[in-house]
C-alpha positions in Angstrom: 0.2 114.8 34.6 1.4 111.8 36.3 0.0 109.6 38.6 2.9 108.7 40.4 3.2 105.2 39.9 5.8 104.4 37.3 5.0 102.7 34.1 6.3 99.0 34.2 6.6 96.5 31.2 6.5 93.8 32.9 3.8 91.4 31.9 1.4 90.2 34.9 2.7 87.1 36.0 -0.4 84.5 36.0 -1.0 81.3 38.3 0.0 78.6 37.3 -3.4 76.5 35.9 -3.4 72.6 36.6 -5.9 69.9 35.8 -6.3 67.5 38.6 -8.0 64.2 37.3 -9.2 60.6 38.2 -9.2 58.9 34.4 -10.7 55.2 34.1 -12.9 53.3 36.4 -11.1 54.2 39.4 -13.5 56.2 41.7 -11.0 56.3 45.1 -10.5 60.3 44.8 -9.1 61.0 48.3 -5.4 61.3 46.9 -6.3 63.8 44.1 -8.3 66.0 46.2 -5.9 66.0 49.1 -3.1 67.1 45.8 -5.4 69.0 44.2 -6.1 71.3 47.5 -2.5 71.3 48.4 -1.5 72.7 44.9 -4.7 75.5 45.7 -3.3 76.6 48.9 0.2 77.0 47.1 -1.3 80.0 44.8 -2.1 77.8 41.4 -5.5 77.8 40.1 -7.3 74.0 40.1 -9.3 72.7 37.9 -10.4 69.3 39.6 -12.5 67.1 37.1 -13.9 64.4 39.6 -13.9 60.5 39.2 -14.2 58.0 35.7 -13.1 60.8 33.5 -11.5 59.8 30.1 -8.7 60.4 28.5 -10.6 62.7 25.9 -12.6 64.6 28.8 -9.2 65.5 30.3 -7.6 67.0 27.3 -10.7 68.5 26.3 -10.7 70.3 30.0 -7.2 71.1 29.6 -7.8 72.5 26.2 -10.6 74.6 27.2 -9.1 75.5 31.0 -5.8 76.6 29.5 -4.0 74.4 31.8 0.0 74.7 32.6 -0.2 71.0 33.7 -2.6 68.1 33.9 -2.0 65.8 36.8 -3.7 62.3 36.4 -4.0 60.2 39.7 -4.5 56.2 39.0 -4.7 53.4 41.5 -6.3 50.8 38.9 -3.5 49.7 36.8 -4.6 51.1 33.8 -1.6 53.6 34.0 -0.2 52.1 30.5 -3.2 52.7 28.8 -4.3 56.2 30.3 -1.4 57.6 30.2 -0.3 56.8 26.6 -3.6 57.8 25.7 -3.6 61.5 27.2 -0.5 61.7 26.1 -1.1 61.3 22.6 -4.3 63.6 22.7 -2.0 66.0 24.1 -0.1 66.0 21.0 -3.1 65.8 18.8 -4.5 68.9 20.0 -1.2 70.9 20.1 -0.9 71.4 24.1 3.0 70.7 23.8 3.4 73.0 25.9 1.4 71.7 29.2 2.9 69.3 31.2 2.1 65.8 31.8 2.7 64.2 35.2 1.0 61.9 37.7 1.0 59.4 40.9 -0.5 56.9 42.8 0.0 52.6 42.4 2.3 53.0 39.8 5.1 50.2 39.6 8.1 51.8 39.5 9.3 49.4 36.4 6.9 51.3 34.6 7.8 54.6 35.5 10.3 54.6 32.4 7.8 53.5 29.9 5.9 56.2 30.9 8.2 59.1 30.5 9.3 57.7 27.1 5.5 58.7 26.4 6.0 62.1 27.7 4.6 61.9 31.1 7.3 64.5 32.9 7.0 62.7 36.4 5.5 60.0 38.5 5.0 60.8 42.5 4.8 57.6 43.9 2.7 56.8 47.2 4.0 58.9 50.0 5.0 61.5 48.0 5.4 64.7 49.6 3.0 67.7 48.9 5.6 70.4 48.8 7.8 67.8 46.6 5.3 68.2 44.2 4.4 72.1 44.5 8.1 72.6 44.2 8.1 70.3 41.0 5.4 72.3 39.5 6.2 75.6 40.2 10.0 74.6 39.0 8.8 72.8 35.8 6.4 75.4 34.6 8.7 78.0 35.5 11.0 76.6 33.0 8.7 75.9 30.3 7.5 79.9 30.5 11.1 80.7 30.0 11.5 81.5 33.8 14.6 81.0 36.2 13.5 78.7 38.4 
């Protein structure tokens, strides 16, 4: 007997699952919360983590959140240190496959330093918020094998 609705085999496509963090001593959360909402009204699925997380709290979250991407905001300077740092906890814990990316006061002599520590991309101030939903849905698309 059939129901009438076909039989697909497609698998359910989910939302794509983001971090949103403030790592370090920086508490000025405005930015990440404006990005954070921006990237909920776009479909994705937020996980924001609040202010003075560390590095180890925001791969831990990612770990247990099952995160596409973790988006670290950073005003303080202490973007070669966090960074790096998350980074290489990334690897540690096997989440190749999430992406790393980030903004706020972040010289742009750095940015290249940065990359070469596998963040994917630094959204300086002014930014736009569909330059970075479009860069997220993009980005993940490719990295679940999708045509972007």
């Amino acid at each position: 007997m059939s129901t009438g609705t076909p039989a697909t085999s497609e698998p359910v496509k989910r939302p794509i699952r983001v971090v949103v963090a403030k790592a370090g001593l920086d508490g000025h959360d405005r930015g990440a919360k404006v990005v954070a909402r921006a990237l909920r009204d776009a479909g994705m699925e937020v996980i924001y983590t609040g202010v003075h997380q560390t590095p180890e709290q925001v791969v831990e979250t990612a770990l247990q959140e099952d995160v596409d991407a973790i988006g670290v905001s950073l005003l303080s300077g202490a973007h070669n240190f966090i960074f790096p740092r998350i980074a290489e906890l990334m690897r540690e814990k096997g989440l190749d496959d999430v992406l790393l990316f980030g903004g706020g006061i972040i010289p742009e002599a750095d940015v290249p330093g940065l990359k070469q520590v596998g963040v994917d991309r630094v959204f300086p101030p002014g930014a736009s918020l569909d330059e970075i939903v479009r860069y997220l849905d993009e980005a993940v698309g490719k990295r679940r094998g999708a045509v972007a």
